[in-house]
C-alpha positions in Angstrom: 123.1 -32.4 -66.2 120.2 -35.0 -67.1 121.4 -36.2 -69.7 124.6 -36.8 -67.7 122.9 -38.6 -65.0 120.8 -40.5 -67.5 123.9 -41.6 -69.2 125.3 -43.2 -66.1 122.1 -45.5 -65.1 122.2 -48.8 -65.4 119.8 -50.0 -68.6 117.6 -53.0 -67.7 120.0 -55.4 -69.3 122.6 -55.0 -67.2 121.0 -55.1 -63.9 119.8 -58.6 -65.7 123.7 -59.1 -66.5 124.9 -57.8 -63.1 122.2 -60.2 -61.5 123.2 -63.4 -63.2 126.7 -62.7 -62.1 125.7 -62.2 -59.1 124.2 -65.6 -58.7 126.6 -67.4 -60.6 129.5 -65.9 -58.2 126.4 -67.1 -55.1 126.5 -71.0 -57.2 130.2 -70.6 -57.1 130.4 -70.2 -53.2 128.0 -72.4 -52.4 129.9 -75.4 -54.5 132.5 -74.6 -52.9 131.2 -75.1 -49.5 129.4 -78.2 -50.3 132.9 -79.6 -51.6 134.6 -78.4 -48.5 131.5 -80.0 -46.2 132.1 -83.2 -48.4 136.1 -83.2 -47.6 135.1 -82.5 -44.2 132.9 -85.3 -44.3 135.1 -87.9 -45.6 137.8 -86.8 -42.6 135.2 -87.5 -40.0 134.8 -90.9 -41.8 138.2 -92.1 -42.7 139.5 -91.2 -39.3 136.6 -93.4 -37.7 138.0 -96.5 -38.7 141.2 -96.2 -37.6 142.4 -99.2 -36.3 145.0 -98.4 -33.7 146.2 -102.4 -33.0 147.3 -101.4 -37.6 151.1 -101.1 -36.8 151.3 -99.4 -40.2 149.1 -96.8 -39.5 151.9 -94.0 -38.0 154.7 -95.6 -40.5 158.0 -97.2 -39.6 160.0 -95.9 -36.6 163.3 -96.0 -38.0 163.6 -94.0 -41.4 166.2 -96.5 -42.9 163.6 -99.0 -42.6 160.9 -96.8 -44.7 160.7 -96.1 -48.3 162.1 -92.7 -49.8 158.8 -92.2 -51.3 156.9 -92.8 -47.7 159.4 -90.5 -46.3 158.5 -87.8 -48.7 155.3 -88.0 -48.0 154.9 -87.5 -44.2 158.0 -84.9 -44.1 157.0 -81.3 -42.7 158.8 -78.3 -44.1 160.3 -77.2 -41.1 161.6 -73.5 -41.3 164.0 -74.1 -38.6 166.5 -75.8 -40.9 167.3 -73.6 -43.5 170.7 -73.6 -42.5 171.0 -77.6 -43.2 169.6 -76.4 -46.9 171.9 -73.0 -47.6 174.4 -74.1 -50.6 176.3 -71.0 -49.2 177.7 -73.9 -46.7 179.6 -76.5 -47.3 179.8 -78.4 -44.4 177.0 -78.9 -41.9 176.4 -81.8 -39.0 173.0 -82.4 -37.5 173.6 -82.5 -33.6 170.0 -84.2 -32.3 169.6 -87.3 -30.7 168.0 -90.4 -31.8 164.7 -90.3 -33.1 164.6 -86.5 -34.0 164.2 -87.1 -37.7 168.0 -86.5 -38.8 167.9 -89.3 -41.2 164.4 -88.3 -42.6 165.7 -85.2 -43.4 169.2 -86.5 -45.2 166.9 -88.7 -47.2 163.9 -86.7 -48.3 166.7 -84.1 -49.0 168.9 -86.0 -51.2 165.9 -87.7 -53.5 164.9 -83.8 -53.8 168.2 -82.5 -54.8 168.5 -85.7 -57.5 164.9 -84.9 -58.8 165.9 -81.3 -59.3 163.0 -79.7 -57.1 166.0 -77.7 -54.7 168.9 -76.4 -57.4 169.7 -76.6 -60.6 173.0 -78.0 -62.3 173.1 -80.7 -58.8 172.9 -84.0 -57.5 174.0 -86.0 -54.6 174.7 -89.5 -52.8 173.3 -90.9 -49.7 175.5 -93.1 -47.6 175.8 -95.2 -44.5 178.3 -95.8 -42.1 178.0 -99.4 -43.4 178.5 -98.1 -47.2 182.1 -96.6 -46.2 183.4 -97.1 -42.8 186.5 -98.8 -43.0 186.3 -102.0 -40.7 186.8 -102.3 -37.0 188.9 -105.2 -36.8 192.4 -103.6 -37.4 193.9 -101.2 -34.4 194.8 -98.1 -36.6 196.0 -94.9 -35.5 194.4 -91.7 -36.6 195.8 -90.6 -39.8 195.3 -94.0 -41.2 191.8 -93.6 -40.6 192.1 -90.7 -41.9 193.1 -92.1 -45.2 190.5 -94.8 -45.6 187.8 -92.8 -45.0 189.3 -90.2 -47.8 189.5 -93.1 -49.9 186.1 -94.9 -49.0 184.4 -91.4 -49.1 185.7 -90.0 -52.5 185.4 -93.8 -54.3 181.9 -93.7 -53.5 181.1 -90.2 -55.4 183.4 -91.3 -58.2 181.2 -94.2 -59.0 178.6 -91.8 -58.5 179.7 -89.9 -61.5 180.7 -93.0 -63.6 176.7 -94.3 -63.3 175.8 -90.9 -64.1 177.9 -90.5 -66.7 176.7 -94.3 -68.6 172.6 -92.2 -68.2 174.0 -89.1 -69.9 173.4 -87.0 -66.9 177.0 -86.1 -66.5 179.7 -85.6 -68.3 183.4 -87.1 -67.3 186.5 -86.0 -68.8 188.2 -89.4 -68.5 192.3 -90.0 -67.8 194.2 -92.5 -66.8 193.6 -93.2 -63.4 190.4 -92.6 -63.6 190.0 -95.6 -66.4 191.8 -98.0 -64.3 190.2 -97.2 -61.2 186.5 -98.0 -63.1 187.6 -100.9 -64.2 188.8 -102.4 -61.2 185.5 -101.0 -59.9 183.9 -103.3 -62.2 186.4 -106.7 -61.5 185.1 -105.8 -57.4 181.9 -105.6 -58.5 181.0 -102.1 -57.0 179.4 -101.0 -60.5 177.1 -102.5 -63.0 178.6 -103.8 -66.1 176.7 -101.4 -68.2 178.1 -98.3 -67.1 181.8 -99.8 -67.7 180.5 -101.0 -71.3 179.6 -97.3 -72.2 183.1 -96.1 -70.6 184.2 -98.9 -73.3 182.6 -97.3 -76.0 183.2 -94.1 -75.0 186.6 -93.8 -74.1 189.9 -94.9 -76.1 192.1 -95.5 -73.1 193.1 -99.3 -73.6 193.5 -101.7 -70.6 196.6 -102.9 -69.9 196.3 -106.1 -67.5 199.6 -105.8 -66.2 199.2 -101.9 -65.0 195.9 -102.7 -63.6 197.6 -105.3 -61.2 200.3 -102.4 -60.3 197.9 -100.2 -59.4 195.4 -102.4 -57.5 194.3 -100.6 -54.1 197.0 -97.4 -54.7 194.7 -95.2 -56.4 194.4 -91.9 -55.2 190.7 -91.0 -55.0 191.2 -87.7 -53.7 193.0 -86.7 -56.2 190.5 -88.3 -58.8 187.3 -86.3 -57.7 189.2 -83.1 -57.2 190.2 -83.5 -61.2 186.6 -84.3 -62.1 185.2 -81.4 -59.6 187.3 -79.2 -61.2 186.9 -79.8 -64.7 182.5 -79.9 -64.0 180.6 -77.1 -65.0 181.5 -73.9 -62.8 177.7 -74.0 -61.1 177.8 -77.3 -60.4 177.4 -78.6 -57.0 177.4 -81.6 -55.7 175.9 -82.9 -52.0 177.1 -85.9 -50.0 175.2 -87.2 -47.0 176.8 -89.8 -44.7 174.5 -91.1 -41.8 174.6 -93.5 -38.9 178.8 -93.3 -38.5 178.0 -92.6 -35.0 175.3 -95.3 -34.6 177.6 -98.3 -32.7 179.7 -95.7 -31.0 181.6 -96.9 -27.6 183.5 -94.9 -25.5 187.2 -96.5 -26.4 190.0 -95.5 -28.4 189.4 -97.0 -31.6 186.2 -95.8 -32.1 186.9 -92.5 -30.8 189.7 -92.6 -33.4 187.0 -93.8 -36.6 184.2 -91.0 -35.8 187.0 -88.0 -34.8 188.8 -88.8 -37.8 185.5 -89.3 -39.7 184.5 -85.2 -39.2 188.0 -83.8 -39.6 188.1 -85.7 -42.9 184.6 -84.4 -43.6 185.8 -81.0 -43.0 189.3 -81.5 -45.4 187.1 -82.4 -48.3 184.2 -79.7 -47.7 187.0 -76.9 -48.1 189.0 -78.7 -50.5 187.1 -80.0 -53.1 185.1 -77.1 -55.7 181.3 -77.3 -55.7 181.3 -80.3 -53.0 178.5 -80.2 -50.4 178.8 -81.9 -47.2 176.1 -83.0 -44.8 176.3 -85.6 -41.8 175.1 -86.6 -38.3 176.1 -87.0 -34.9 174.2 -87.4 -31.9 175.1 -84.9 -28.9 176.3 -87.6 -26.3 178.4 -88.5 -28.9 180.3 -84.7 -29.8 180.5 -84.5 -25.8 183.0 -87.6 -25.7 184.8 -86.6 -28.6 185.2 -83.0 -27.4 186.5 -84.1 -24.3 188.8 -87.1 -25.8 190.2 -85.8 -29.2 192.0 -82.7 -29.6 192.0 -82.6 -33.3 188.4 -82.1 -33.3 188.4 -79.7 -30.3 190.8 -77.5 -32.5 188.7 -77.8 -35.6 186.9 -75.1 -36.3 185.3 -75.2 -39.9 182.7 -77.7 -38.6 179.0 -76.4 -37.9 176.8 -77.8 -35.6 173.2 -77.7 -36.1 170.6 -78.8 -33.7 167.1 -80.3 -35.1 164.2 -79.3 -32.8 160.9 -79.7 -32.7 158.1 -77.4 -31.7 155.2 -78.5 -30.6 152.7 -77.2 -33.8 155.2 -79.1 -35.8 154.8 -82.1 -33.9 151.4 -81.7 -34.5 151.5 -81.3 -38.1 153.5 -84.4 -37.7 151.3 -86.3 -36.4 148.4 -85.1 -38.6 150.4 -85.8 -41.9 151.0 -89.1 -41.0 147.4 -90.2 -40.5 146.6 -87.9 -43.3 149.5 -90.6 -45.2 147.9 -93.2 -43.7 144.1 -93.0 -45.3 145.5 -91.1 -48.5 147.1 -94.3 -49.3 144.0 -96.7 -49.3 142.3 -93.3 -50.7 143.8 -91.0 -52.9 141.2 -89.3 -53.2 141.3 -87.4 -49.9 144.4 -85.9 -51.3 143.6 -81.9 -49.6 146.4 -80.7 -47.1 144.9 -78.0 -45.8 142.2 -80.5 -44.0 145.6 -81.6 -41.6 144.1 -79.9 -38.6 141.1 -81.5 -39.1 142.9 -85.2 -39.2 144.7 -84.2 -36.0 141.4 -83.6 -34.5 139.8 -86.3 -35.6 141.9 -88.5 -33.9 143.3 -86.8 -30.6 140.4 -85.5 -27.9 141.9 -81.8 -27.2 139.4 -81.2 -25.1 140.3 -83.7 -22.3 144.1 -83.1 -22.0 142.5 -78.9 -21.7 140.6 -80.1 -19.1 142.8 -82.4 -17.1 146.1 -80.6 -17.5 145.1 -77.1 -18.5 147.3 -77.1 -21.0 147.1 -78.1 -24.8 147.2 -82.2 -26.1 149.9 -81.0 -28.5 151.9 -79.1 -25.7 151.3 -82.6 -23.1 151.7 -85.3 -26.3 155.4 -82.8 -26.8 156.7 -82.9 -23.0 156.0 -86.3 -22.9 157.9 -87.4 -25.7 160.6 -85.4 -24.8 160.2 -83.6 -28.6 161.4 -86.4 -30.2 159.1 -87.5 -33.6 160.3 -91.4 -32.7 159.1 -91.3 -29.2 156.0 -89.0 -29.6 154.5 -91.7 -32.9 155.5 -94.8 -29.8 153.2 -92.4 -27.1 150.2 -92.0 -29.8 150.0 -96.1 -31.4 150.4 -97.2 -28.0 147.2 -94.5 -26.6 145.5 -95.6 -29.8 145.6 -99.2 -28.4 144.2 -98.4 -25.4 141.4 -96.3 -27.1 140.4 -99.4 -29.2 139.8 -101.3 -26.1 136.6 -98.8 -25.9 135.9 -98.6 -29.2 137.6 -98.7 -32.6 138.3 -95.4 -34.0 137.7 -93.8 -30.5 139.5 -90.3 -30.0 142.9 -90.9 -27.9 141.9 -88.7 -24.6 143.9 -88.4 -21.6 142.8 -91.2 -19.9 144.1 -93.2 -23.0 147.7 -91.5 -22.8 147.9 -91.9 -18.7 147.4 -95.4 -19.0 149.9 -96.0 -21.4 152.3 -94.6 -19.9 153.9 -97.4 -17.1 154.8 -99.7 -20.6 156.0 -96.1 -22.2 158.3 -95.5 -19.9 159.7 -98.4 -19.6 160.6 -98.6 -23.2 161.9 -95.0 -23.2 163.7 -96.2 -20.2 165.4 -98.8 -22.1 166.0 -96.9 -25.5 167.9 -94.1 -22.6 169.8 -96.7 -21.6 170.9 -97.9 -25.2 171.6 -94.5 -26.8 173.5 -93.5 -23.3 175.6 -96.5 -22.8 178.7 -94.6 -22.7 177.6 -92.2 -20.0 176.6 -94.8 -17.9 176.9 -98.6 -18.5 173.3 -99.8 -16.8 171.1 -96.5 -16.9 168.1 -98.5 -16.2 169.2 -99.6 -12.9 170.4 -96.7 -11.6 167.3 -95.0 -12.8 165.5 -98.1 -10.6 166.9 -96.4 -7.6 164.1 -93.8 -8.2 161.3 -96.0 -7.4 158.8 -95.0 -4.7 160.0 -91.4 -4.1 157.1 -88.2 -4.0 158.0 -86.0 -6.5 156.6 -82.7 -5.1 159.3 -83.3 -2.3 162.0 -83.7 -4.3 165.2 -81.4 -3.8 168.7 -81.7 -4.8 169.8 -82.6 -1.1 166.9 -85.6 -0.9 168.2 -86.9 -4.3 172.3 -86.8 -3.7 171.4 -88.0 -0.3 169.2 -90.8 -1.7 172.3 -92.4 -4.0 175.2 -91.5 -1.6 172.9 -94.1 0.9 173.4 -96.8 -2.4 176.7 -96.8 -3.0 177.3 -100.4 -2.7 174.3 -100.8 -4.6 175.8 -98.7 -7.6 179.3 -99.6 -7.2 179.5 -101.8 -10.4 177.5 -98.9 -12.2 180.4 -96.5 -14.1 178.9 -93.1 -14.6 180.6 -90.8 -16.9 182.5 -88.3 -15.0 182.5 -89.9 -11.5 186.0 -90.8 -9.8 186.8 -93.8 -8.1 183.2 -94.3 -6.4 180.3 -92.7 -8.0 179.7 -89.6 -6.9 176.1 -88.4 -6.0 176.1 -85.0 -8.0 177.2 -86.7 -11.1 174.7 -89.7 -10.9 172.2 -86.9 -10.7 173.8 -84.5 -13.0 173.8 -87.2 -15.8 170.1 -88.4 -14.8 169.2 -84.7 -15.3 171.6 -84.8 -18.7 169.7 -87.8 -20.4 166.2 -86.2 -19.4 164.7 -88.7 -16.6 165.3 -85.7 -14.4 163.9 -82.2 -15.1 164.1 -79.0 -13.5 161.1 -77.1 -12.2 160.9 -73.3 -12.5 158.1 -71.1 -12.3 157.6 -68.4 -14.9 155.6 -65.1 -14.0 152.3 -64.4 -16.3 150.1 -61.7 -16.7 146.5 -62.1 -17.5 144.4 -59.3 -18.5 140.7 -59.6 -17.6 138.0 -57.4 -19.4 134.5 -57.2 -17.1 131.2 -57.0 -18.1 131.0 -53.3 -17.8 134.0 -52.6 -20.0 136.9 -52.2 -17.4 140.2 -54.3 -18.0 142.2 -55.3 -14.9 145.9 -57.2 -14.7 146.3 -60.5 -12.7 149.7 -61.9 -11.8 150.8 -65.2 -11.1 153.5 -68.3 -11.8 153.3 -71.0 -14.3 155.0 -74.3 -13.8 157.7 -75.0 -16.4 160.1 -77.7 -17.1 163.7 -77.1 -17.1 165.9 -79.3 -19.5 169.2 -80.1 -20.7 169.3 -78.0 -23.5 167.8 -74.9 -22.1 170.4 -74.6 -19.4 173.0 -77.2 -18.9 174.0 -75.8 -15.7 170.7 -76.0 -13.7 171.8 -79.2 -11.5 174.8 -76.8 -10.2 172.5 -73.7 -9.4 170.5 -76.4 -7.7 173.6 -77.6 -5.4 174.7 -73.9 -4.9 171.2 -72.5 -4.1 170.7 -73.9 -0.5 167.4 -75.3 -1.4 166.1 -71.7 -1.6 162.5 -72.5 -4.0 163.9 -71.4 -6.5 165.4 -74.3 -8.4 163.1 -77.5 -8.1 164.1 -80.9 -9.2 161.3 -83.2 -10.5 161.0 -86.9 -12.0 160.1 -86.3 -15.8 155.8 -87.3 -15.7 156.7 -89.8 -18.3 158.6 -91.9 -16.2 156.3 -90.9 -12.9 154.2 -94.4 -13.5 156.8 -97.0 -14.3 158.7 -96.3 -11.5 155.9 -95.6 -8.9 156.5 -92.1 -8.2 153.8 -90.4 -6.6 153.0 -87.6 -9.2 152.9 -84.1 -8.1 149.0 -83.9 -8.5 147.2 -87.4 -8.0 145.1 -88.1 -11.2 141.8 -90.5 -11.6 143.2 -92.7 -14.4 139.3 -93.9 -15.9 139.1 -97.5 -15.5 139.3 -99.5 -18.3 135.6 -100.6 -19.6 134.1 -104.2 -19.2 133.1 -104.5 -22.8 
């Protein structure tokens, strides 16, 4: 048994060994804390000397206007759009409003599908309404449009090919048609000369100048890509994205005609065509005419709607990435993601919106931007600006955001008015009715009272909807619709307290919480139906409470700025 136990001791030279590995695995952790204190560090630094009045430092607010690769780099994987992503679907249309990110995500998307970090045995085209809309100028009637958009549409991926083809990363089996159509192509200049010189090389189909001028313009394109679809490898997909068709939209016939025939074409080509991917965009306000006004799209039903929302952690992470962007690119050495918290920190006080609104800065920054990326980036430059005035690189408080909200809301007011000019042909004057009113009196019956007492004063105002005169329910309805109203409801919460000596007791109350749109379209019709009973509360949204003078539902002390 001794010799057992003796066996099993540790000799001197290993506890030496176990000791020095001991220490080395000590060194190990403590290097790795000093790193992570020196990351830490160069946050707190970096984020000091932001300069807020820098109109580069939150990026571009329209993505067409911003680099691919500047894109890529402040996009947040958002788990919420996996649907957008599934190859199991061949048709899907983004339904968000402006300034949600639709085209951020078409275009980080298709450069990822192109560099092969999605699929294999893929790749895709990006286009805009201005690459392949057939032109306004003509009165057509629907299937017409329907045809030039086929046409447009499928010429665009065909050329596609033909460039990839010329790089060797696809290969085309070439006829007729498809010969001619090139080289017309070429006489347009729609592709570069070198791709038709390797089709030259390539390919033994002569030209014949007199054929080419009888089939000038009658090509069937349709036809073309199905041909080269079908003949591609059998795993072979390929994704279109078409963005911005909806972008000049007015409510009339013609262009009810371009965007209505626009999706049912989509839809042909998605089921159609083997292997082809389609992805687009259309803003809700824009769907809502067209399901009221064209039939053919009311009766289609292989098209899939998918809404892009935002949460408020991941418009957080949002913001985080972007100033994280914004000192990686003057320092690429602070290249460490998982510091992004940190960076949000560093720049917005959390403490003071706890304090003031008893409720999180990422929760307040979220309401107040309606959830919309575009907006909530306008909120943060224009608080920064207003935090320099006390000191560069200051942490945007609550004071900061309050007192930049009179010039927000205004320009939100405006950008309602633009993106909702179908509903309502001047939003921004009928929304200047609401000057001066209290909100925390504010009922259904005050507010349909209020505009039925300014008809003459809206008479020249056409709201979406209304009859002859405008009728008080649907001024406030669409108000309500476009987000300048909200509704007020009051959630039940429990709280569970724990005392000193052990014991845990319940504590029940109500929560304010706002009421929009989207979470339940038919809250301005409880509100006329409910006899004013409490329970369905109509408030001016807080970030339109300053521009238009509305006595807040809790009176703030908005810190004076600083003599400097």
């Amino acid at each position: 048994m001794r010799k057992s136990i003796n066996e099993n001791l540790l000799t001197e030279k290993d506890l030496s060994q176990a000791t020095n590995r001991n220490k080395n695995i000590a060194h190990k952790k403590i290097s790795q804390i000093l790193i992570e204190f020196d990351e830490v560090l160069d946050v707190y630094k970096s984020t000091l000397g932001i300069d807020w009045l820098d109109e580069s430092v939150l990026g571009k607010p329209d993505a067409n206007h911003e680099s691919v690769e500047t894109l890529k780099n402040i996009y947040i994987e958002r788990p919420g759009c996996k649907d957008f992503f599934d190859s199991s679907k061949n048709l899907i249309i983004l339904n968000s409003p402006k300034g949600s990110g639709k085209t951020t995500l078409c275009k980080v998307f298709n450069e990822k599908l192109q560099n092969g970090e999605e699929y294999n045995n893929v790749d895709s085209i990006f286009l805009l309404d201005s690459d392949v809309s057939p032109s306004m100028d003509i009165n057509r009637d629907y299937s017409e449009w329907k045809r030039l958009w086929e046409n447009n549409i499928c010429k665009a991926i065909i050329l596609k090919f033909a460039i990839l083809a010329a790089n060797k990363k696809f290969k085309l089996t070439f006829d007729s048609d498809l010969n001619y159509m090139i080289e017309e192509a070429k006489e347009n200049g729609e592709i570069e000369s070198s791709a038709v010189d390797f089709f030259r090389s390539s390919v033994k189909l002569p030209i014949d100048k007199d054929i080419l001028q009888h089939r000038r313009g009658k090509f069937n394109y349709v036809e073309i890509l199905k041909r080269i679809m079908s003949k591609a490898d059998r795993n072979f997909s390929f994704w279109l994205f078409v963005d911005e068709v909806d972008s000049q939209f007015f409510n009339t016939p013609q262009h009810i005609n371009k965007v209505g025939s626009f999706l049912h074409v989509l839809a042909n080509l998605a089921n159609s065509i083997k292997g082809l991917k389609v992805r687009s965009t259309i803003r809700p306000n824009v769907k809502k005419v067209l399901d009221s006004k064209d039939s053919n799209i009311a009766n289609l039903g292989q098209l899939i709607f998918c809404k892009l929302k935002w949460n408020d952690e991941e418009l957080k992470q949002l913001i985080a990435k972007r100033i994280y962007h914004h000192i990686n690119r003057k320092r690429p050495e602070l290249f460490n993601e998982h510091l992004f918290d940190m960076y949000y920190g560093q720049v917005v006080d959390q403490d003071s919106f706890v304090k003031e609104e008893k409720k999180s800065s990422q929760n307040y920054l979220a309401n107040l931007s309606h959830h919309r990326p575009r907006w909530l980036m306008d909120l943060i430059s224009r608080s920064g600006k207003y935090a320099c005035d006390v000191k560069k690189g200051k942490l945007i408080d609550f004071y900061d955001v309050q007192r930049s909200l009179g010039e927000y809301g205004r320009a939100r007011i405006a950008d309602l008015s633009a993106e909702y000019q179908n509903e309502c042909n001047d939003l921004s004057k009928l929304t200047a009715h609401l000057t001066g009113l209290v909100n925390s009196k504010l009922t259904y019956n005050v507010l349909t009272r209020k505009f039925r007492n300014i008809t003459d004063a809206t008479r020249n105002i056409s709201v979406f909807g209304s009859t002859h005169e405008n009728n008080p329910h649907n001024i406030v309805e669409l108000l309500y619709y476009v987000g300048i109203l909200v509704g007020k409801t009051e959630e039940r919460f429990i709280q569970k307290k724990v005392s000193s000596e052990g014991f845990t007791s319940t504590e029940g109350g109500k929560t304010p919480k706002n009421m929009t749109f989207d979470e339940d379209d038919q809250f301005i019709f409880k509100c006329k139906t409910s006899d004013n009973d409490g329970k369905h509360k109509i408030r001016i949204h807080e970030a339109f409470e300053v521009c238009l003078d509305v006595a807040p539902v809790k009176k703030r002390k908005i810190r004076v700025k600083p003599q400097l």
